[in-house]
N, CA, C and O of each residue as an XYZ file, in Angstrom:
476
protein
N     -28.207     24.779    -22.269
C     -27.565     23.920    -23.264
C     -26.051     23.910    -23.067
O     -25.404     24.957    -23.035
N     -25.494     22.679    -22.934
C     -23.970     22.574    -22.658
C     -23.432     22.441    -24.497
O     -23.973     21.990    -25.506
N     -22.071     23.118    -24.195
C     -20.872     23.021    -25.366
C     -20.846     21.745    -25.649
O     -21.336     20.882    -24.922
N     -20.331     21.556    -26.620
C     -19.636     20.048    -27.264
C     -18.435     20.263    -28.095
O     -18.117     21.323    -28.634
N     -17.968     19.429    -28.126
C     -16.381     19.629    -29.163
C     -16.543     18.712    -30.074
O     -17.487     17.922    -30.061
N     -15.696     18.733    -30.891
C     -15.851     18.358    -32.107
C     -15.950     16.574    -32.013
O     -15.672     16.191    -30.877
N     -16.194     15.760    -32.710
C     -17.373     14.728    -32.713
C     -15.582     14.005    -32.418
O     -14.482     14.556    -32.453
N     -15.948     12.736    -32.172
C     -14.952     11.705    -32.275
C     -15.056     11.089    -33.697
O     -16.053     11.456    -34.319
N     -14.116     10.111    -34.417
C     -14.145      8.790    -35.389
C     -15.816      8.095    -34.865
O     -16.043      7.918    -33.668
N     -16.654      7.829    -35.726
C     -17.797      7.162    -35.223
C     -16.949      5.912    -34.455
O     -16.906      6.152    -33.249
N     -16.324      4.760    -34.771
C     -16.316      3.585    -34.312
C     -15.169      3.747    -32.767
O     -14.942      2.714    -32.136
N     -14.784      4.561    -32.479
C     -14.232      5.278    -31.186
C     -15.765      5.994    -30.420
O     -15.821      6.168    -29.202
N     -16.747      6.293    -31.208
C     -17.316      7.371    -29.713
C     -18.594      6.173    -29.528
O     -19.455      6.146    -28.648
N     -18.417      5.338    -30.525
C     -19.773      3.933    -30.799
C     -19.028      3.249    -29.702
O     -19.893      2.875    -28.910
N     -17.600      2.826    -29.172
C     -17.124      2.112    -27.954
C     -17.418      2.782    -26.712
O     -17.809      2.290    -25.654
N     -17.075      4.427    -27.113
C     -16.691      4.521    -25.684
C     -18.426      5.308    -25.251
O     -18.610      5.867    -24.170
N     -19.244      5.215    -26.057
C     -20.387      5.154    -25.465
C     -21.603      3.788    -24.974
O     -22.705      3.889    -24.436
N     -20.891      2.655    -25.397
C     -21.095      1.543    -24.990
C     -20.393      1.136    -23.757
O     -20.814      0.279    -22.979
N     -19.092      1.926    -23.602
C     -18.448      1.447    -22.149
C     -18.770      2.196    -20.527
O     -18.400      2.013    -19.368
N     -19.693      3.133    -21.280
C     -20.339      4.094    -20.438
C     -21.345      4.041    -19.692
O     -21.687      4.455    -18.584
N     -22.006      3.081    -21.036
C     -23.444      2.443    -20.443
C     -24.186      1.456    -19.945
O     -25.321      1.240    -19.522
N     -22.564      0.620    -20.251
C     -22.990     -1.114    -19.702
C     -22.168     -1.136    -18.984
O     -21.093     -0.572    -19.189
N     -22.556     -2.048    -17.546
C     -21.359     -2.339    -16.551
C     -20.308     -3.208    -16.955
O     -20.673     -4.086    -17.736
N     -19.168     -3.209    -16.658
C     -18.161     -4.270    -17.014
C     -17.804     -5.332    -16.294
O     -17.643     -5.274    -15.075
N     -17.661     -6.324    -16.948
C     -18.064     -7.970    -16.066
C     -17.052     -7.620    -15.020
O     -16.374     -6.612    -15.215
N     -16.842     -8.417    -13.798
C     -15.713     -8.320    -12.716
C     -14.190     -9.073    -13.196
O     -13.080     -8.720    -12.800
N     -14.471    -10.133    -14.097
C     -12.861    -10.594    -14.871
C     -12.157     -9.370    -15.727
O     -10.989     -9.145    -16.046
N     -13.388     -8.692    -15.948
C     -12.644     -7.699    -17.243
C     -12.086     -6.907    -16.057
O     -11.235     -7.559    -15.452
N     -12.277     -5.904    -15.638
C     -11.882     -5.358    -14.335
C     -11.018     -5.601    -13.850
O     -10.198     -4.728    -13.564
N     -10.824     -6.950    -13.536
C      -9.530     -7.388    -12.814
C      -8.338     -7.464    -14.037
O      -7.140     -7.195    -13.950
N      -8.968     -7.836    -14.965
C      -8.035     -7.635    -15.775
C      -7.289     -6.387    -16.559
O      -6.240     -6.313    -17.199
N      -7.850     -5.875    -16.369
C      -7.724     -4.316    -16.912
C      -7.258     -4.039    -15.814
O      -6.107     -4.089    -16.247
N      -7.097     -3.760    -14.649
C      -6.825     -3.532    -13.688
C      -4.830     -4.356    -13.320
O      -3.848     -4.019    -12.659
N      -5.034     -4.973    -13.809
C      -3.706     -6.123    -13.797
C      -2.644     -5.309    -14.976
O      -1.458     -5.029    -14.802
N      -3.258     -5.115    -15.871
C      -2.808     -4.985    -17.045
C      -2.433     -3.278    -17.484
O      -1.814     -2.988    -18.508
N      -2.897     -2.368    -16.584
C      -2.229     -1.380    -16.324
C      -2.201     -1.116    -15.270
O      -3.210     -0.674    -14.720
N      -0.827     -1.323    -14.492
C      -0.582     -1.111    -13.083
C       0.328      0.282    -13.369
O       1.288      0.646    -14.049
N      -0.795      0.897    -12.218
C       0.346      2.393    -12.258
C       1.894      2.776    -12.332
O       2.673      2.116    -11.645
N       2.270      3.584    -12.958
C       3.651      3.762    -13.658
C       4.449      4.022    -11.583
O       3.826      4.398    -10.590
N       5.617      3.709    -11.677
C       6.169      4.100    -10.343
C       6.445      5.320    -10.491
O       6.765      5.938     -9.476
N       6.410      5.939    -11.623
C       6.619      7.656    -11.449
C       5.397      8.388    -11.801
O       5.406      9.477    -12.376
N       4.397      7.781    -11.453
C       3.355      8.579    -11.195
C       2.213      8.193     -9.891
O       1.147      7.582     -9.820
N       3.071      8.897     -8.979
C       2.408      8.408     -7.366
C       1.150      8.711     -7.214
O       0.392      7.975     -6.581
N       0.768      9.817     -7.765
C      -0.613     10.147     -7.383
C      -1.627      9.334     -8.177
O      -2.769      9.795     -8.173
N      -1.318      7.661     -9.188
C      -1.674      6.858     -9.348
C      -2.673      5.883     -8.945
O      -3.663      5.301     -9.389
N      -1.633      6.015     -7.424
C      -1.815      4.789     -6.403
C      -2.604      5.083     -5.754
O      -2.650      6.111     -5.079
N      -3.493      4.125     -5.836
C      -4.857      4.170     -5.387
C      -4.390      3.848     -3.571
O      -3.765      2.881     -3.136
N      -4.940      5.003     -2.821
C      -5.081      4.786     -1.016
C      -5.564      3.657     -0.534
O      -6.619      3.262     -1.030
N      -5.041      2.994      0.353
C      -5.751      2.261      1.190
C      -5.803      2.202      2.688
O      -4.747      2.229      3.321
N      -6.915      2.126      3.272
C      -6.459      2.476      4.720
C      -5.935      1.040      5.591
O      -6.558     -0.022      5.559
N      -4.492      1.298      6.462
C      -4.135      0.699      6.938
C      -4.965      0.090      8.576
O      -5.823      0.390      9.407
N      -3.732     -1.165      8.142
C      -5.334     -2.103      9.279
C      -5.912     -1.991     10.481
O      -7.077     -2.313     10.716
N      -4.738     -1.311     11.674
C      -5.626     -0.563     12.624
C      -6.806      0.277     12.450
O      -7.714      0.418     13.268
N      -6.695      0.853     11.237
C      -8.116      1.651     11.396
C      -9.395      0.580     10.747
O     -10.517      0.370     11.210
N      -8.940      0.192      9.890
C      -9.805     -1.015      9.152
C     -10.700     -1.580      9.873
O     -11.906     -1.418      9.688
N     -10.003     -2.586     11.125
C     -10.586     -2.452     12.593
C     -11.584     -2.217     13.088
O     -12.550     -2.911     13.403
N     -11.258     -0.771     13.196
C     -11.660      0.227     13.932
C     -13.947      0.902     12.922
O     -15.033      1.356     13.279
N     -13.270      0.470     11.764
C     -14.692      1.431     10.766
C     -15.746      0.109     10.560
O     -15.541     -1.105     10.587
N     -16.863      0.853     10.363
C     -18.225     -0.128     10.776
C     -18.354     -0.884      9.475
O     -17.787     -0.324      8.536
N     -18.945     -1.988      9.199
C     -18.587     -2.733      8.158
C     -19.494     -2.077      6.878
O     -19.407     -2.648      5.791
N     -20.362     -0.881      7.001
C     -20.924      0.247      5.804
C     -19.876      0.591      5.146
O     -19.404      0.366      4.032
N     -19.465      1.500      6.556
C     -17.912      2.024      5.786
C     -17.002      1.788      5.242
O     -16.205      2.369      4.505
N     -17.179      0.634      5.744
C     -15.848     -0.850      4.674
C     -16.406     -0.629      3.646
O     -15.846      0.068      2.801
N     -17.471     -1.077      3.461
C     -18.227     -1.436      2.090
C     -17.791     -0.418      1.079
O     -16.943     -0.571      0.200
N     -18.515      0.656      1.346
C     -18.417      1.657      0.354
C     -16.787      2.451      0.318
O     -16.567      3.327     -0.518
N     -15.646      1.989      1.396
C     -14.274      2.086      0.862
C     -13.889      1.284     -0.396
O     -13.220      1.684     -1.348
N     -14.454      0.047     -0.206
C     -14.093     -1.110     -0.714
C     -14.073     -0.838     -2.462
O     -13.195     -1.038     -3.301
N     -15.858     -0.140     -2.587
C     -16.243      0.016     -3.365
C     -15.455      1.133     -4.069
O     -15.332      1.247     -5.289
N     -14.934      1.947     -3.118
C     -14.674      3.526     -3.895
C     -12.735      3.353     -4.142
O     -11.984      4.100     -4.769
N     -12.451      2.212     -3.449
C     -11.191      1.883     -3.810
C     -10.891      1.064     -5.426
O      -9.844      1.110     -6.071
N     -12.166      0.342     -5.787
C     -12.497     -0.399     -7.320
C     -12.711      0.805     -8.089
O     -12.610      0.544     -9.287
N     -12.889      1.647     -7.937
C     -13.706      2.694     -8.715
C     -12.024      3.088     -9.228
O     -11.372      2.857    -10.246
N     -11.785      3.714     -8.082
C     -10.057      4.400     -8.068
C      -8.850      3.703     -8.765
O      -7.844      4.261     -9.204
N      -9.109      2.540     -8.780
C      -8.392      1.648     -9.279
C      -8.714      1.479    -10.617
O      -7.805      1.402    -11.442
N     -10.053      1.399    -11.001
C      -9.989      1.280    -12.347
C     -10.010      2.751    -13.391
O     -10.127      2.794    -14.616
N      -9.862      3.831    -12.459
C      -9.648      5.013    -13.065
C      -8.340      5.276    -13.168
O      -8.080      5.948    -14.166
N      -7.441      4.998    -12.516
C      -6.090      4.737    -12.543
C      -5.341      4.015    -13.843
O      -4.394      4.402    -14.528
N      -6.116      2.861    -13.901
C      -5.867      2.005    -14.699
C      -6.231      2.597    -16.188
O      -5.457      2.595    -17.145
N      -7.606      3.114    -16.178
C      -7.700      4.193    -17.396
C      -6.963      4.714    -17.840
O      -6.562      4.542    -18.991
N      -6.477      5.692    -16.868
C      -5.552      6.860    -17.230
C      -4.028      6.441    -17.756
O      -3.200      7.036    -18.446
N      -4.048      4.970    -17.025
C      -2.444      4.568    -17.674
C      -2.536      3.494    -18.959
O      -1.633      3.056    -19.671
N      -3.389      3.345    -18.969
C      -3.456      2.885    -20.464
C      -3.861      3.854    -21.760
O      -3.881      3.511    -22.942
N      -4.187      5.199    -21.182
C      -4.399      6.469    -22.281
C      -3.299      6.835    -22.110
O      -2.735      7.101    -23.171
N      -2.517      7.024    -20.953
C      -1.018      7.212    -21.131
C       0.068      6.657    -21.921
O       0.925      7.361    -22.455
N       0.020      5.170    -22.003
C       0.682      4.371    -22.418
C       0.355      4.141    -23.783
O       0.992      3.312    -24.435
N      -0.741      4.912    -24.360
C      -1.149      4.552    -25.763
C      -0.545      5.950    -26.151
O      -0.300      6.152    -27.341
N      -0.394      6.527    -25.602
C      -0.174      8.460    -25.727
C       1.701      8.131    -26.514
O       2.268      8.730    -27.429
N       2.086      7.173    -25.811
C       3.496      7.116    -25.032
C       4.116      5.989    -26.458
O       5.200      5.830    -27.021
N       2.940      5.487    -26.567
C       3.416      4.781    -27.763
C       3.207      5.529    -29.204
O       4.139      5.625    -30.002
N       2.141      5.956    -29.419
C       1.923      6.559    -30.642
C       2.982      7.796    -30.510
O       3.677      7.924    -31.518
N       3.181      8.514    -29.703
C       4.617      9.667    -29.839
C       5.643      8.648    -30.234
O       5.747      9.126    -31.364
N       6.576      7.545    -30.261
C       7.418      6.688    -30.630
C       6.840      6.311    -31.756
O       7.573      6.881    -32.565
N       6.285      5.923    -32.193
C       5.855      5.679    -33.576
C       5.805      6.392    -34.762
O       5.853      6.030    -35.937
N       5.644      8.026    -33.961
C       5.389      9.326    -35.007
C       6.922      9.823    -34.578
O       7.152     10.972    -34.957
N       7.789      9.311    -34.008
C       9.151     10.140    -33.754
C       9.172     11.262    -33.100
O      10.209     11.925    -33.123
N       7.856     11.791    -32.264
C       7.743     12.555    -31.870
C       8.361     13.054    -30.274
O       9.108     12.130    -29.952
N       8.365     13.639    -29.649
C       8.851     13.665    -28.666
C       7.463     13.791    -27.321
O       6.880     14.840    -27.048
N       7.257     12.720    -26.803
C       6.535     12.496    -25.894
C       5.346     14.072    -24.943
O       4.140     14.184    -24.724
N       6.579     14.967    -24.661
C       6.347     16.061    -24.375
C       5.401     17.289    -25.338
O       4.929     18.347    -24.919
N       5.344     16.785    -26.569
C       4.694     17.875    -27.237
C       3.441     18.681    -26.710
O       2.464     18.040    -26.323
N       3.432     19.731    -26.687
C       2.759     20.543    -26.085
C       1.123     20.032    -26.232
O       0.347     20.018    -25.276
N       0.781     19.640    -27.552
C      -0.808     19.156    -27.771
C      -1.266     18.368    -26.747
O      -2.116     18.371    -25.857
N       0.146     17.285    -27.476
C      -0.409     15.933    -26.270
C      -0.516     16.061    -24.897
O      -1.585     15.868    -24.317
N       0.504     16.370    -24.331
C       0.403     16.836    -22.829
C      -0.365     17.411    -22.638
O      -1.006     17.037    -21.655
N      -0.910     18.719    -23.368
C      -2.356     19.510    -22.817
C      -3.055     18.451    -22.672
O      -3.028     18.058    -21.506
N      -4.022     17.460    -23.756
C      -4.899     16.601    -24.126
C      -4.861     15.999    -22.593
O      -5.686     16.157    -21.693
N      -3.341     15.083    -22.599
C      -3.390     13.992    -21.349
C      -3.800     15.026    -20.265
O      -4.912     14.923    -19.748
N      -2.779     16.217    -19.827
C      -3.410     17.121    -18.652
C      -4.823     17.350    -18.155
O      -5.296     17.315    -17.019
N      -5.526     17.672    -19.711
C      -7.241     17.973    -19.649
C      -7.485     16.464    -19.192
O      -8.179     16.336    -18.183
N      -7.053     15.419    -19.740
C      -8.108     14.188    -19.290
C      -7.765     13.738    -17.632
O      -8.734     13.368    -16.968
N      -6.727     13.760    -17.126
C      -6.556     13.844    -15.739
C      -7.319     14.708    -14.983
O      -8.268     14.198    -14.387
N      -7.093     16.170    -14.834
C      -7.481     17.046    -14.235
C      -9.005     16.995    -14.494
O      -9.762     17.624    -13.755
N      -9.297     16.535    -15.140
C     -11.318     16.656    -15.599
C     -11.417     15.319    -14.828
O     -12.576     14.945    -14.649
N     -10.606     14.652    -14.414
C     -11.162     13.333    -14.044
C     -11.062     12.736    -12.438
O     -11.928     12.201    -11.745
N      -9.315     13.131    -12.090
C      -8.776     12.962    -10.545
C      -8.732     14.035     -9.947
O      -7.763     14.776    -10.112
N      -9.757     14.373     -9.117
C      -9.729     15.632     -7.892
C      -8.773     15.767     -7.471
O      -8.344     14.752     -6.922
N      -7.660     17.250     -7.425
C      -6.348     16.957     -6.910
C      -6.424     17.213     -5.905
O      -5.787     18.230     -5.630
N      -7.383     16.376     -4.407
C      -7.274     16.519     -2.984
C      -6.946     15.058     -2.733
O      -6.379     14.685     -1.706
N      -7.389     14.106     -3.880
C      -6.863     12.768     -3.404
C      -5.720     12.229     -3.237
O      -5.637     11.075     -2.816
């Protein structure tokens, strides 16, 4: 039996267990994707891409499933900077200072549980 933490707001864990379980159309994606473009001071953001000599060079499987694992990366990116940017706003709103130890843990735990730091 795995731990659990304490429950979310029902109409927050009623979304984000609906966004879990249904795929998301390809406009939304792109759009979400458009609409949080990684911060320039956070490099490890930016989603890799391999440059075109090798591109070339890899069998068109391997394309595929880059292709695929580059959408994935991208829209986890895009996640993370729109939980950032909501993080970033509600500290300005509460006068708080961005840095507070809670929040930063919180954002830290949701990165580190999420982006392998070999990528």
């Amino acid at each position: 039996p795995s731990q659990k933490g304490l429950p979310l707001q029902p109409q927050l864990a009623a979304g984000i267990n609906y966004l879990t379980t249904h795929q998301l159309q390809e406009q939304v994606m792109n759009n979400t994707t458009a609409k949080y473009l990684a911060p320039e001071n956070c490099i490890s953001l930016n989603v890799p891409v391999v440059n075109n000599p090798v591109w070339g060079n890899i069998s068109p499987g391997i394309r595929s499933q880059e292709v695929k694992m580059q959408k994935i990366l991208k829209l986890l990116a895009s996640g993370i900077t729109a939980f950032a940017r909501s993080v970033e706003k509600i500290c300005r709103k509460s006068n708080r200072m961005l840095w507070h130890s809670s929040v930063m843990f919180n954002l830290r735990s949701t990165v580190s549980g999420r982006v392998p730091s070999d990528l």
